[in-house]
N, C-alpha and C positions, 0 to 999 in steps of 0.2 A: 580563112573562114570569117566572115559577116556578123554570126550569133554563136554563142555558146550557150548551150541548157544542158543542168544536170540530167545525167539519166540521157541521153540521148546520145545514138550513135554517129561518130565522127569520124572520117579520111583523114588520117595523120599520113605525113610525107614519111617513109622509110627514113629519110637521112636524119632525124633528129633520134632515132636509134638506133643508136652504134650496136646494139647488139642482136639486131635482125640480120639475116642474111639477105644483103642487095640485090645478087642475084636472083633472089630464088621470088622478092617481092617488088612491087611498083611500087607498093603500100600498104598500109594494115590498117585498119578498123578498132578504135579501140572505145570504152563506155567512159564516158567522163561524170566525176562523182564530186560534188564540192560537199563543205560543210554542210548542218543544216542551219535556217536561220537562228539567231542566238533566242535562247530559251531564257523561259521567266524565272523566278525562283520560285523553290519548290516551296506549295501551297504552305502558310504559316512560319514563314521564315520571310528576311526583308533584307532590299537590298538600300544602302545607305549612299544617297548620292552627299556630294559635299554640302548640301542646304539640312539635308536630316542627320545627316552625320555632324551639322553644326549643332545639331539641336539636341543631338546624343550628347555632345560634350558638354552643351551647357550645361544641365542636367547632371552630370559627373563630375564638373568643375564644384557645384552646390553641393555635391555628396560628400567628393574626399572635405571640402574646405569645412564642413560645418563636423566631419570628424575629427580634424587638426585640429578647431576649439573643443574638441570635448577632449580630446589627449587619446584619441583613439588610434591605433596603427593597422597597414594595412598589412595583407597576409595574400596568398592567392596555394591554388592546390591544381593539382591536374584535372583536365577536363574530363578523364575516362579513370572511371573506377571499376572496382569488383560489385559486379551485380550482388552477391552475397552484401555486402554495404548497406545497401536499402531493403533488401529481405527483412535483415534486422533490424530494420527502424520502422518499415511501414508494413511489413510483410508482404507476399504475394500479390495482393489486389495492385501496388502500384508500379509491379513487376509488365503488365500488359500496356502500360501508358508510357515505358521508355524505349530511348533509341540503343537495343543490344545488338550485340552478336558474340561470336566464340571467336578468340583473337587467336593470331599464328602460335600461340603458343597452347593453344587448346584453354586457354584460361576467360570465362562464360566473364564478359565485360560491360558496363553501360556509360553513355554517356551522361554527366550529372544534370539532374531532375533538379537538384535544390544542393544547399550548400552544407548545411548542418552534419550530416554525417564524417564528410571529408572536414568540418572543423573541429568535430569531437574526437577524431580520430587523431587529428596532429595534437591539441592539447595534451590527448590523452598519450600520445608517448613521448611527452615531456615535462608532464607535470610534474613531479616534484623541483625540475628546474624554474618554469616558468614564474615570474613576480605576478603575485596575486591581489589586487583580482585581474584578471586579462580581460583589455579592452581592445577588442579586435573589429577591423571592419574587413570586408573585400566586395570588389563586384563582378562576378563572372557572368558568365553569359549559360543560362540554365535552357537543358531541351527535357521537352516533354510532349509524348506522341498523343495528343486530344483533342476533343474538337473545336474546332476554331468557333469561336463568338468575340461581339466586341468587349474588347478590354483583351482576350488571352490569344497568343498566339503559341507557334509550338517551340517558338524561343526568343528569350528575353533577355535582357540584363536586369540584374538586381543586386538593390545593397543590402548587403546583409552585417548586421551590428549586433555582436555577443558580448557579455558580460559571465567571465565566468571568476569563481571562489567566492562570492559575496552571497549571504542570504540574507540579510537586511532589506526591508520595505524602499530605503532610501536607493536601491540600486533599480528597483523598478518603478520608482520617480525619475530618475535619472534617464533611463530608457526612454522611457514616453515622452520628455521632454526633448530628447536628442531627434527621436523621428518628429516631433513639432516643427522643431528648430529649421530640420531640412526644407518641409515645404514652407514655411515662411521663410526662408533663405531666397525662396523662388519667386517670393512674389503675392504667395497665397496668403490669406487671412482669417479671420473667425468666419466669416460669415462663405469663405467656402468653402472649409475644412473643420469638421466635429471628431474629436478622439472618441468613441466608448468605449469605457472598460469595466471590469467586470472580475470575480474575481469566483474561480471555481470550487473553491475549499465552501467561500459564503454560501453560492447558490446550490451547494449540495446541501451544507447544512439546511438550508429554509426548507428545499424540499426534503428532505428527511423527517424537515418536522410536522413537514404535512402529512405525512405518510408514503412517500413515494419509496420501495423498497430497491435494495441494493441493486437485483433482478432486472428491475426496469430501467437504471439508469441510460444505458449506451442508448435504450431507444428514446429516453426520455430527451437526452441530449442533440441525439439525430433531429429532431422535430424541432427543437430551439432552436440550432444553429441553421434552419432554414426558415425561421419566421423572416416573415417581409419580402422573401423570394418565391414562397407558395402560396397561393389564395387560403383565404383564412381560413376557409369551410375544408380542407385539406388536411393543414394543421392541427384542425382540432378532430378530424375524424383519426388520424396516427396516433394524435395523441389519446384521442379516446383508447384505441385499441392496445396502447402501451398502459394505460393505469385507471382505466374505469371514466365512464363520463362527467359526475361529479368531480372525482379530482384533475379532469383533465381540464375543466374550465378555471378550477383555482390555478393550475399550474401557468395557464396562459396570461392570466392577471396576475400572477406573482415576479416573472418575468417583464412583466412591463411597469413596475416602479422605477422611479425618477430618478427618486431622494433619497440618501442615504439613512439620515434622519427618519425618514416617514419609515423606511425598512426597520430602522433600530426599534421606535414604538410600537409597530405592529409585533416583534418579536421579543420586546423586552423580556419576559419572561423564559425563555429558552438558551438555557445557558451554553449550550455550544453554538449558538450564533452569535453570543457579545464579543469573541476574541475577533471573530474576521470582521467585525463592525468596526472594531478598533483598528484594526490593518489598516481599513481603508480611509476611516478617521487621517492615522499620520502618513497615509499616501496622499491624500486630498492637501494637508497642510504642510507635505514638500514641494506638491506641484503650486500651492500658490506662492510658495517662495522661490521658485523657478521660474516664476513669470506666465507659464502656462495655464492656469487652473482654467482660464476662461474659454479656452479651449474644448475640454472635456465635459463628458458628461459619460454618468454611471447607466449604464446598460448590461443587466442580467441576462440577453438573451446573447451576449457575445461567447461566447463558449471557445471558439475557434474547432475548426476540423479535427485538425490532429490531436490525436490521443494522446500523444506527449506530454498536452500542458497540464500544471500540476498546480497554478496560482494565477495572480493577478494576469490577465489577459486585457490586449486591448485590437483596436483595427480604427484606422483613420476613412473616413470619408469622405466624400464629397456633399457637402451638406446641402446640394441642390437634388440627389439623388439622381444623378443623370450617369455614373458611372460606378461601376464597379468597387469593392474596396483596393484604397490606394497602399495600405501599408497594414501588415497584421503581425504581433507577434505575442511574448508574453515569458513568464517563466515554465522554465522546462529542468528541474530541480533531479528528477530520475533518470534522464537522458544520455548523460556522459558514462553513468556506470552502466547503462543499458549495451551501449555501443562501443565503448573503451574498454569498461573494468576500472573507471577513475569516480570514485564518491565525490564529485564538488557540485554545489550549486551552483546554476544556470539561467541567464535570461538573454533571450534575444527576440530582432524583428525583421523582416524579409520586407524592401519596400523595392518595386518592377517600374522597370521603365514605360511599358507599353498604358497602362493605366494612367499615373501620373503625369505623359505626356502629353496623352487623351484630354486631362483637365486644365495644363497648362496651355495646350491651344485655344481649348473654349473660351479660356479665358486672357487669350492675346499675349501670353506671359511668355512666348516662345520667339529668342531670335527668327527675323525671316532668311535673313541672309548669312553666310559664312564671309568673317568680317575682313575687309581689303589690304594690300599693304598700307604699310605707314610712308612712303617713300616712292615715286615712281622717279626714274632717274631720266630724263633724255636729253639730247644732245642734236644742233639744231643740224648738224652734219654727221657724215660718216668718219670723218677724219680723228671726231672725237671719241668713236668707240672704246679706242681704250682708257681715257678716261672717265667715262661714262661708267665702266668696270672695276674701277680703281673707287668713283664716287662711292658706287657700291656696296664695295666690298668693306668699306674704310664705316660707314654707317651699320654694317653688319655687324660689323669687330664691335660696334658698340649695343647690340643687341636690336636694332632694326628690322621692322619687315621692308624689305626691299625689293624691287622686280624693276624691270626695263625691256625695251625690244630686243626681242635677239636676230634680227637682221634690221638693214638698214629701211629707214620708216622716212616721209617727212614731221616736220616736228605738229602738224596739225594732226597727223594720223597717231600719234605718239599720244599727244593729250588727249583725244577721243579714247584711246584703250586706256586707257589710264581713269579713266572715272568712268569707264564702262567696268572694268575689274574691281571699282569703287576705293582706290587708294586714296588715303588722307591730302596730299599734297603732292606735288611735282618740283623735284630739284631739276633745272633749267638751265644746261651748260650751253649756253650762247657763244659762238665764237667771239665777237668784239667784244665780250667781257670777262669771258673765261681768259682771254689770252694774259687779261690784270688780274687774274686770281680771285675772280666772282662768281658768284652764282642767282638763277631769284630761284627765291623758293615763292609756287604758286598755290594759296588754297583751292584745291579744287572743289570744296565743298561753296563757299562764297564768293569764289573767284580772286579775292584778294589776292599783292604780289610784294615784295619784299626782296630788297636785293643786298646781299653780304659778302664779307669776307670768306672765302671755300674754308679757311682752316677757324673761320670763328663759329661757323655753322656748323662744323663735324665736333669743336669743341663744346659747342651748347646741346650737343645730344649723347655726351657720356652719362 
């Protein structure tokens, strides 16, 4: 045969099957089927070649490391939980946005959305063990079935950093400054990352003292937590419809104060507003002894999504507004007993690779490459193979990245892959000088060469 095409029928000789009857055939006809071509991945999932899988890492090298300064440990849970799990934390509604099904054991299961439950779940059946307060991080890889826009896709990785047994203001200073910390670990700075935060006990109280009733609040909170993302005329018509059009214009200007201060005077007189004025008074004056304050700024209208939170909320930015938010979280003080049955206070914050990574490209902060050996080994003959394996192996013992040809090369084809794979330098086993126990080491980045003793060279890189 000449050509082969799927799906097309072919004369195969009898004799390559042994189990037709010879006699009875010249030959048979049979339909040949090959694979199909290799498929994409499925719509909002990614595939990591070693360039973005470098970039994954860096990205998670900045995560765990900026947790090991905070004394944080890391923790991980299975990917596949009881759908019942998230029932009770978000209810139904975010039962249609996950990946389930009914497992062989008839048990109705999903794969994890978000991390929070599977962490409230382990605290909570060890808590009276655990040393408190638990500072826990982990970063798994979260799915969730929606629609794709830029910044979300239908899975991610994310760090997630909890603080549980502390109800102290100083533990959510601590928080905020620890997601600061990460994206200036990275590179980023004031001017492209603003924190807002915000604290919901306050901005209940003001609006309460405006008159907004208990009634309206879920709707009153739906309508803030999308200012900036609705046209205004939008906003204020929801809002209308949640608390009258008069106070639905104060509530839009009460949300949009600055200054903490300028809120204290406006409400001095309303005595359930001076405790959380104070809060945020000695949360303002741990973040400036954190190094952070300049970072932040108070923003009333952050409320965060979820119902869960119970206090001080924040969410980082990108402070050119070209993406999405990069990091949101806050305390969640009801949570644990919600989902466990364990009374401890609570705070944490969710920050995603896919967004974050978004603003570390724009802004050139993201390795290009996945970085080379430190060591190319060659040998200007094949004779030397096995020392060439031995140079190796002997620079590996001492923690080396190392690589060489694995068949025989000449040694000009040897250094061209070698700073095409972008390795730091080339060890250079010459016969006429190997045979005295030398080597050159070559930089390949400036060309320079350098030639030693083999056992002073393997000695200078323990």
């Amino acid at each position: 045969m000449t050509e082969i095409a799927s799906g097309k029928l072919w004369r195969v000789r009898h004799e390559i099957l042994p189990d037709c009857d010879s006699h009875s055939w010249r030959g048979i006809y049979c339909r040949l089927s090959f694979p199909p071509m290799a498929q994409a991945a499925l719509p909002g999932f990614r595939d990591f070649y070693p360039s973005e899988l470098a970039e994954r890492a860096h990205i998670m090298r900045a995560w765990r490391d900026v947790m090991r300064r905070y004394a944080f440990v890391e923790y991980d849970g299975p990917p596949l939980e009881p759908l019942d799990l998230y029932r009770a934390k978000s209810g139904d509604e975010l039962v249609g946005q996950l990946y389930t099904f009914t497992d062989k054991g008839g048990r109705e299961v999903a794969l994890r959305p978000e991390m929070t439950p599977t962490f409230a779940r382990m605290v909570a059946a060890r808590a009276n063990s655990l040393r408190k307060p638990v500072r826990w991080f982990s970063i798994p890889q979260l799915f969730r079935y929606e629609r794709q826009q830029k910044g979300r896709l239908r899975e991610h990785f994310q760090l997630n950093a909890d603080i549980v047994g502390e109800g102290s203001v100083a533990a959510d200073a601590e928080l905020l400054a620890l997601a600061i910390d990460v994206v200036r670990s990275l590179g980023l700075g004031v001017s492209d990352v603003v924190a807002r935060v915000s604290d919901r006990r306050l901005l209940q109280a003001v609006l309460t003292a405006e008159g907004v009733s208990g009634d309206s609040f879920p709707d009153v909170y739906g309508v803030i937590d999308k200012l900036g993302r609705e046209p205004v005329d939008v906003s204020r018509e929801k809002m209308t419809s949640a608390v009258g059009a008069a106070l639905a214009d104060r509530v839009l200007v009460i949300v949009n104060h600055s200054g903490l201060e300028d809120l204290a005077k406006t409400y001095a007189g309303v005595e359930a507003v001076a405790p959380h004025v104070d809060r945020l008074r000695e949360y303002f004056s741990h973040l400036q002894a954190l190094g952070v304050s300049d970072w932040v700024k108070l923003d009333l209208s952050i409320v965060r999504g979820l119902a869960y939170y119970t206090g001080i909320v924040f969410e980082l930015f990108d402070a050119r507004g070209e993406f999405r938010a990069i990091c949101g979280g806050g305390r969640y003080d009801a949570l644990l007993n919600t989902l466990g049955g364990v009374d401890l206070p609570a705070l944490g914050f969710g920050m995603g690779d896919v967004v974050l990574g978004d603003l570390l490209r724009s802004r050139r902060l993201l390795p290009t490459t996945s970085a080379g050996a430190d060591f190319w080994i060659a040998g200007d003959h094949e004779c030397l193979t096995s020392s060439v394996m031995s140079v190796a192996t002997r620079l590996r013992g001492h923690g080396r990245s190392v690589e060489y040809a694995l068949k025989p090369q000449q040694l000009a084809r040897q250094l061209k892959t070698a700073s095409s794979a972008g390795a730091a330098s080339a060890v250079l086993l010459l016969r006429d000088q190997f045979s005295d126990g030398q080597v050159t080491i070559k930089n390949l980045r400036d060309g320079s060469e350098q030639t030693l003793l083999l056992e002073d060279f393997i000695d200078s890189q323990r």
